[in-house]
C-alpha positions in Angstrom: -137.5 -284.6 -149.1 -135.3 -285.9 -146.5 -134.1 -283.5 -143.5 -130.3 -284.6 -145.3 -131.3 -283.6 -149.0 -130.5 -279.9 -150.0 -133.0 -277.6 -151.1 -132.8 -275.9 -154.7 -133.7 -272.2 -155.5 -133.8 -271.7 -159.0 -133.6 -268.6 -160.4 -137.2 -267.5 -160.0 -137.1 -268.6 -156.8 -134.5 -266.1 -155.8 -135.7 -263.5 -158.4 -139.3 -263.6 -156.3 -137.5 -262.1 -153.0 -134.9 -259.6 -154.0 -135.5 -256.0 -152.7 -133.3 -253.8 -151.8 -133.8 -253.3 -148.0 -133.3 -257.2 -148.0 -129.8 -256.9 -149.7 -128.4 -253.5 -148.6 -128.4 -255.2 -145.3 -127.0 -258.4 -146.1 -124.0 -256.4 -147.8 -124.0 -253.9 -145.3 -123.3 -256.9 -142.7 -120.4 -258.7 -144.7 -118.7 -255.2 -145.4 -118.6 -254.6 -141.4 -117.8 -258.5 -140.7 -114.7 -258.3 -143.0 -113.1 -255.1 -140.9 -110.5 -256.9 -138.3 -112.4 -255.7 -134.9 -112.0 -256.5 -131.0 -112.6 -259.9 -130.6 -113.4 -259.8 -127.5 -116.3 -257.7 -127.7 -119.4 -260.1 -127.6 -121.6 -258.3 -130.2 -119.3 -258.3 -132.7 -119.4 -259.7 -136.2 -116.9 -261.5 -138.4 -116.0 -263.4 -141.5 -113.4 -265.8 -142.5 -112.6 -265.4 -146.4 -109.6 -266.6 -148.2 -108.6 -265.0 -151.6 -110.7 -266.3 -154.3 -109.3 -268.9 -156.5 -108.9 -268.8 -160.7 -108.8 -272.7 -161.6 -108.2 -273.3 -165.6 -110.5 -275.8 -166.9 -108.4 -277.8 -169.2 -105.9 -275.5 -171.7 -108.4 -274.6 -173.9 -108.0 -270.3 -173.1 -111.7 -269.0 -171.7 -112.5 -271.6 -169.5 -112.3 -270.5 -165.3 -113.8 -272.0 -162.6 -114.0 -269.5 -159.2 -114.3 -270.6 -156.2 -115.3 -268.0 -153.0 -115.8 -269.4 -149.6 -116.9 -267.9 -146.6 -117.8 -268.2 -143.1 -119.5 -264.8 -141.5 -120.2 -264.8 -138.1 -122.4 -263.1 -135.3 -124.1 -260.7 -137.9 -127.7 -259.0 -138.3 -130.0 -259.3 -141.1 -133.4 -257.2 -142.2 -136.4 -259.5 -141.0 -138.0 -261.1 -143.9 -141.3 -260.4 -142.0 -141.2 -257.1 -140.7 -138.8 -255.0 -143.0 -137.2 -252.2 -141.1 -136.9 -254.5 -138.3 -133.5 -256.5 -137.5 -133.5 -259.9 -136.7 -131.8 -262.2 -134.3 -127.7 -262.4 -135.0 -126.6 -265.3 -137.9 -123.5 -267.3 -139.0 -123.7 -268.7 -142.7 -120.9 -270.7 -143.7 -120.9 -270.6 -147.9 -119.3 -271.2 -150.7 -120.0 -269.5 -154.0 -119.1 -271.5 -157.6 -118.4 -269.4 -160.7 -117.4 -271.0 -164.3 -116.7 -269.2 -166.9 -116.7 -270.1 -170.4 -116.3 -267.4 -173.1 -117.3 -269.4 -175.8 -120.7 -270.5 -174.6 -122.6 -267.8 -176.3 -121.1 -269.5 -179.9 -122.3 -272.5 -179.2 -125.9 -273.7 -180.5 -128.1 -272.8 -178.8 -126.4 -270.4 -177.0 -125.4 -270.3 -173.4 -124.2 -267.7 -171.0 -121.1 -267.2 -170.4 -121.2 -266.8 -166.8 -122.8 -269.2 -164.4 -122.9 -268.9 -160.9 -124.2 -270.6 -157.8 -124.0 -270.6 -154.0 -123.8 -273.7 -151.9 -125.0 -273.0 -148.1 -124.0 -275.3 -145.5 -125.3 -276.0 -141.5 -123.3 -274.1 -139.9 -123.4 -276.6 -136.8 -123.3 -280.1 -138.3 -120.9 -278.7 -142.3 -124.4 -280.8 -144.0 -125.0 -279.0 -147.2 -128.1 -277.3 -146.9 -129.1 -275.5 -149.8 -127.7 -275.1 -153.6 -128.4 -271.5 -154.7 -128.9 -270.4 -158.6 -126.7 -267.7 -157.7 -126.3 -265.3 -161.6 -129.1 -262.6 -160.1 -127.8 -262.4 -156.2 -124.5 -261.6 -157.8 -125.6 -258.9 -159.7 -127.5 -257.6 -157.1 -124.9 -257.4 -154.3 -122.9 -255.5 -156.7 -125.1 -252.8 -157.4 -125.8 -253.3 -153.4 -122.3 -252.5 -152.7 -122.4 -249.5 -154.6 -125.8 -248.5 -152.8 -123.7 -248.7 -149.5 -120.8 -247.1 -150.4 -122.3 -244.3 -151.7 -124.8 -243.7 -148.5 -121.4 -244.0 -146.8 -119.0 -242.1 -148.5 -121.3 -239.5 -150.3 -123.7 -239.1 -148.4 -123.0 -239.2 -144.9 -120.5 -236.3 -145.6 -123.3 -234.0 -145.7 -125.0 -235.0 -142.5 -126.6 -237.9 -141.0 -130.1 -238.0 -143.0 -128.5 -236.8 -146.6 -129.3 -239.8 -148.4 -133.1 -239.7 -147.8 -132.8 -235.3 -148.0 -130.9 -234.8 -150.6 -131.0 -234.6 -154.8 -128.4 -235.7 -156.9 -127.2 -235.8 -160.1 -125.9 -239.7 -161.2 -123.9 -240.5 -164.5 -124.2 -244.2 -165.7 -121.2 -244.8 -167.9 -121.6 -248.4 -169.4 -125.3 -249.5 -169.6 -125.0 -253.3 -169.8 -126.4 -255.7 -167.2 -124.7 -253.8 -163.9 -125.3 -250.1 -165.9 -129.0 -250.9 -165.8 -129.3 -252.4 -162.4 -127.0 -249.5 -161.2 -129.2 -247.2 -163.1 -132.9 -248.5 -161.6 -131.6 -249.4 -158.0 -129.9 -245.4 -157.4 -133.4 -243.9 -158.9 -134.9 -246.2 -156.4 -133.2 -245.8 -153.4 -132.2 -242.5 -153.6 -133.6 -238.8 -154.8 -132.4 -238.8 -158.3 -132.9 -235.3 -160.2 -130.7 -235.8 -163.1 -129.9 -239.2 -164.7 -127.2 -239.0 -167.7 -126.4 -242.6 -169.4 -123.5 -242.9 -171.5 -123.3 -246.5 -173.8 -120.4 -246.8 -176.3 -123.6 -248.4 -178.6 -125.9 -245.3 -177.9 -129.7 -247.9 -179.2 -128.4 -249.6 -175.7 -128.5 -246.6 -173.6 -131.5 -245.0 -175.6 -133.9 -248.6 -174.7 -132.2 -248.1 -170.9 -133.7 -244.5 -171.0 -137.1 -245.9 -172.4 -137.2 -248.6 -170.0 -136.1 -246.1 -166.7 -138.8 -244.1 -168.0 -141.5 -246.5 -168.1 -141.2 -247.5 -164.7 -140.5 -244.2 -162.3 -143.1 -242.4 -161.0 -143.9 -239.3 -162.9 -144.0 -237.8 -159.3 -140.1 -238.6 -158.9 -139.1 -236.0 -161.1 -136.2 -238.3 -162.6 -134.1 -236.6 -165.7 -133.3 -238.7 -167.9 -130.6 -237.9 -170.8 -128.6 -240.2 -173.1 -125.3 -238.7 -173.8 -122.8 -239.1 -176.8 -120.2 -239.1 -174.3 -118.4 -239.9 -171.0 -117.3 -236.1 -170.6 -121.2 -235.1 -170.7 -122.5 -237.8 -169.3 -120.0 -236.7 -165.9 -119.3 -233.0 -165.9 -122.5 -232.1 -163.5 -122.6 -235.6 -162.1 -122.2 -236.0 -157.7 -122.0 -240.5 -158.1 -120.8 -241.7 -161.3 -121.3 -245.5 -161.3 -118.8 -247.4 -164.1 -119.0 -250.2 -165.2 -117.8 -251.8 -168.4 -114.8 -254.0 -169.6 -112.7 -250.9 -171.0 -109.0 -251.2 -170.9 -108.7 -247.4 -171.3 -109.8 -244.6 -169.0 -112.9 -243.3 -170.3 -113.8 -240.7 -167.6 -110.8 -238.0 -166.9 -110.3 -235.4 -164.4 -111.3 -232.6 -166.7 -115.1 -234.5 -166.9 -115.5 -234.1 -162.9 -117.2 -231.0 -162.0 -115.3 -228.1 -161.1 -116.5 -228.0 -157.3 -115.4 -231.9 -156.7 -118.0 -233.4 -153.9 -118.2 -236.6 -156.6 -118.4 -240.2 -155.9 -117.0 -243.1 -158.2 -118.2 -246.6 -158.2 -115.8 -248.3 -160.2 -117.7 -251.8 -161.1 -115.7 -252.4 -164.2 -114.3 -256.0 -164.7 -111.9 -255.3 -167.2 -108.1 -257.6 -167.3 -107.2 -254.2 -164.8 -109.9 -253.4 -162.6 -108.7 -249.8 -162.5 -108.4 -248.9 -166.1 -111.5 -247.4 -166.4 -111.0 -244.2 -164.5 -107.8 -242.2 -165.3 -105.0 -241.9 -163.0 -105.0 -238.2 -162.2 -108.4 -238.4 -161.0 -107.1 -241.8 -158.3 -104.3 -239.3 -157.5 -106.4 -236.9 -156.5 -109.2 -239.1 -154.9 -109.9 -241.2 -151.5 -110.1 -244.6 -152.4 -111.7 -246.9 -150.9 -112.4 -251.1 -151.2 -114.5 -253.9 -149.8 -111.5 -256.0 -148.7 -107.8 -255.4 -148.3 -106.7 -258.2 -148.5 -108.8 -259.0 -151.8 -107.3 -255.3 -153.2 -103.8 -256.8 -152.4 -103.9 -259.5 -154.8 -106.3 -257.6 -157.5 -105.2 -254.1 -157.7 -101.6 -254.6 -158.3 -100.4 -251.3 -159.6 -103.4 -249.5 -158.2 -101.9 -245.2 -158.9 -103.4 -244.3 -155.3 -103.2 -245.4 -152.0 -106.4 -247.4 -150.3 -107.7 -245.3 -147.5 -109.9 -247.9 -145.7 -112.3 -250.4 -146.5 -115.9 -249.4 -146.4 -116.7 -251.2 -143.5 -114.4 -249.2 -140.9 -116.0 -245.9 -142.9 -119.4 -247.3 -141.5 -117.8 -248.2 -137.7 -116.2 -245.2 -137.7 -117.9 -242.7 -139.6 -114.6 -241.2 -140.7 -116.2 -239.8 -143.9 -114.5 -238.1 -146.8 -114.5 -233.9 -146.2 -117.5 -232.3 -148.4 -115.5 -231.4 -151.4 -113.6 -234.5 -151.5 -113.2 -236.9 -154.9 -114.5 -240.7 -153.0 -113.8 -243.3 -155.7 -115.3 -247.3 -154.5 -113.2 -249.6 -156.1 -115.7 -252.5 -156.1 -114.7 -256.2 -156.3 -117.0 -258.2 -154.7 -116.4 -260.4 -151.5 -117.8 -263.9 -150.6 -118.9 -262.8 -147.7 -121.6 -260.8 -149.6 -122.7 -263.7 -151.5 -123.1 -265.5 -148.1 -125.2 -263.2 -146.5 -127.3 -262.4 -149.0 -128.0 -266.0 -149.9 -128.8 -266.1 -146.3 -131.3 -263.5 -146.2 -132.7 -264.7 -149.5 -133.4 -268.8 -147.8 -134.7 -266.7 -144.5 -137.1 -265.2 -146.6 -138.0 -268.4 -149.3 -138.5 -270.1 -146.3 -140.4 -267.6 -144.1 -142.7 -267.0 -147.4 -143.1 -270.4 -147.5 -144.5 -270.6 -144.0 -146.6 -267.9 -144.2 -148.7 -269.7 -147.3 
């Protein structure tokens, strides 16, 4: 291979180095390199990220091509070599390609609807370096998002070392590909006592409970319940993590425990990203994005007001008061995908030198 021909990471490739230390960094990174800072300070990161674009492939309805560029600058990843250690500051310029097509899985043999990669480019010279298969780093910034957030916005209310000190109670509502992801990563990073999952087709969340239970540690202590319904599933829940393509609020303010302290990670990519939870509980909640100006041209008609993006909640530490509602209202950045892809190469490639 030429020093001017991309490398490919296929799926496995990139399967091979996920972990979450890896990613919750990366995101962690892009969420603090989106807030507008001083740019004068030296040591500070940043990103450049234009609204994604929705490009119709032909008239045929179904059809969507998404493109998400971004250039993130001056930021710190988890070393590939020594986890827990940071490395030296990056700048990824990246571009990440969605299509989809709703009708692949008709066709024969089926395909999935949704395919996704990320291009990575020198960030000196604009070559493109390496093509990313890019389905599993999506899924796992999401959930990674979440992860931050709630460290963030739940946690941290309660003190500094809350997230590693203190048990929770988490409510799945939707247990399809980011239910189950959502599901494994919170009982993995976090001290789960009680895990309710709520599936509109209960056999899903029933093999989701099977599967959970398979692979925690009998020493973790981990609850888990499948519940016939969103109200059950929430009413002693602290995170609730949602995420299915409803067009109707199926969690209410009545299902939120009566002593609030509750977190909401609204993943749902429904044709209204908000219609999953019901108005009266945004009204009474702090809300909170990735990006404002991607909430400005996706949550049209949001019923609350956005009180920051995530990022200046970790500059800051402005956290939500104890008894507060903190909903997430999670869209997904470019920026994410760009630094994760990043730390995903640094780590293919440090593997590779290792061997």
């Amino acid at each position: 291979m030429s020093s001017s021909t991309p490398a490919y990471y296929n799926a496995d490739a990139v399967r091979q180095v996920l972990t979450w230390p890896l990613v919750n960094k990366a995101v962690e990174s892009a969420l603090v390199a989106i807030v507008k800072q001083n740019p004068e300070t030296p040591s500070t990161s940043f990103a450049f990220q234009p609204k994604r674009t929705f490009i119709p492939c032909g008239k045929e309805p179904g059809k969507v091509l998404l493109t998400m560029p971004a250039y993130v600058g001056n930021y710190r990843l988890e070393s590939s070599r020594d986890p827990g250690e940071v490395e030296h500051t990056h700048s990824t310029l990246a571009c990440k390609l969605v299509t989809s097509f709703s009708g692949n899985p008709r066709r024969d043999p089926p395909l999935p609807s949704i395919h996704a990669h990320v291009l990575l480019f020198d960030n000196q010279t604009g070559q493109l370096s390496a093509i990313m298969e890019g389905t599993d780093l999506t899924t796992w910034r999401t959930v990674s998002a979440s992860l931050v957030a709630t460290k963030y916005l739940y946690f941290r209310r309660f003190g500094a070392q809350a997230e590693q000190e203190r048990n929770i109670n988490v409510a799945i509502v939707g247990c399809g590909v980011q239910g189950q992801l959502h599901a494994a990563a919170f009982c993995a990073n976090f001290r789960v006592r009680q895990l309710n999952l709520y599936n509109r087709t209960q056999a899903k969340a029933l093999g989701l409970a099977d599967q959970l239970r398979q692979k925690l540690n009998t020493e973790s202590g981990t609850q888990i319940t499948v519940c016939p319904s969103p109200h059950e599933a929430c009413q002693d829940a602290d995170i609730i993590c949602i995420a299915t393509y409803s067009k109707e609020p199926l969690i209410q303010l009545a299902d939120l425990k009566s002593k609030r302290a509750v977190h909401i990670n609204a993943v749902g990519a429904g044709e209204v990203h908000f219609s999953e939870v019901a108005p009266k509980i945004y009204q009474q909640a702090k809300v909170y994005v990735d990006c404002y100006a991607n909430a400005e041209a996706e949550l049209v008609g949001l019923p609350a007001p956005i009180t920051a993006e995530v990022g200046q909640i970790i500059l800051d530490g402005n956290y939500p008061k104890e008894l507060e509602i903190s909903i997430f209202q999670s869209m997904g950045m470019a920026s994410e995908d760009a630094c994760v892809a990043q730390a995903v190469q640094d780590c293919i490639i440090s593997s590779a030198k290792d061997s």
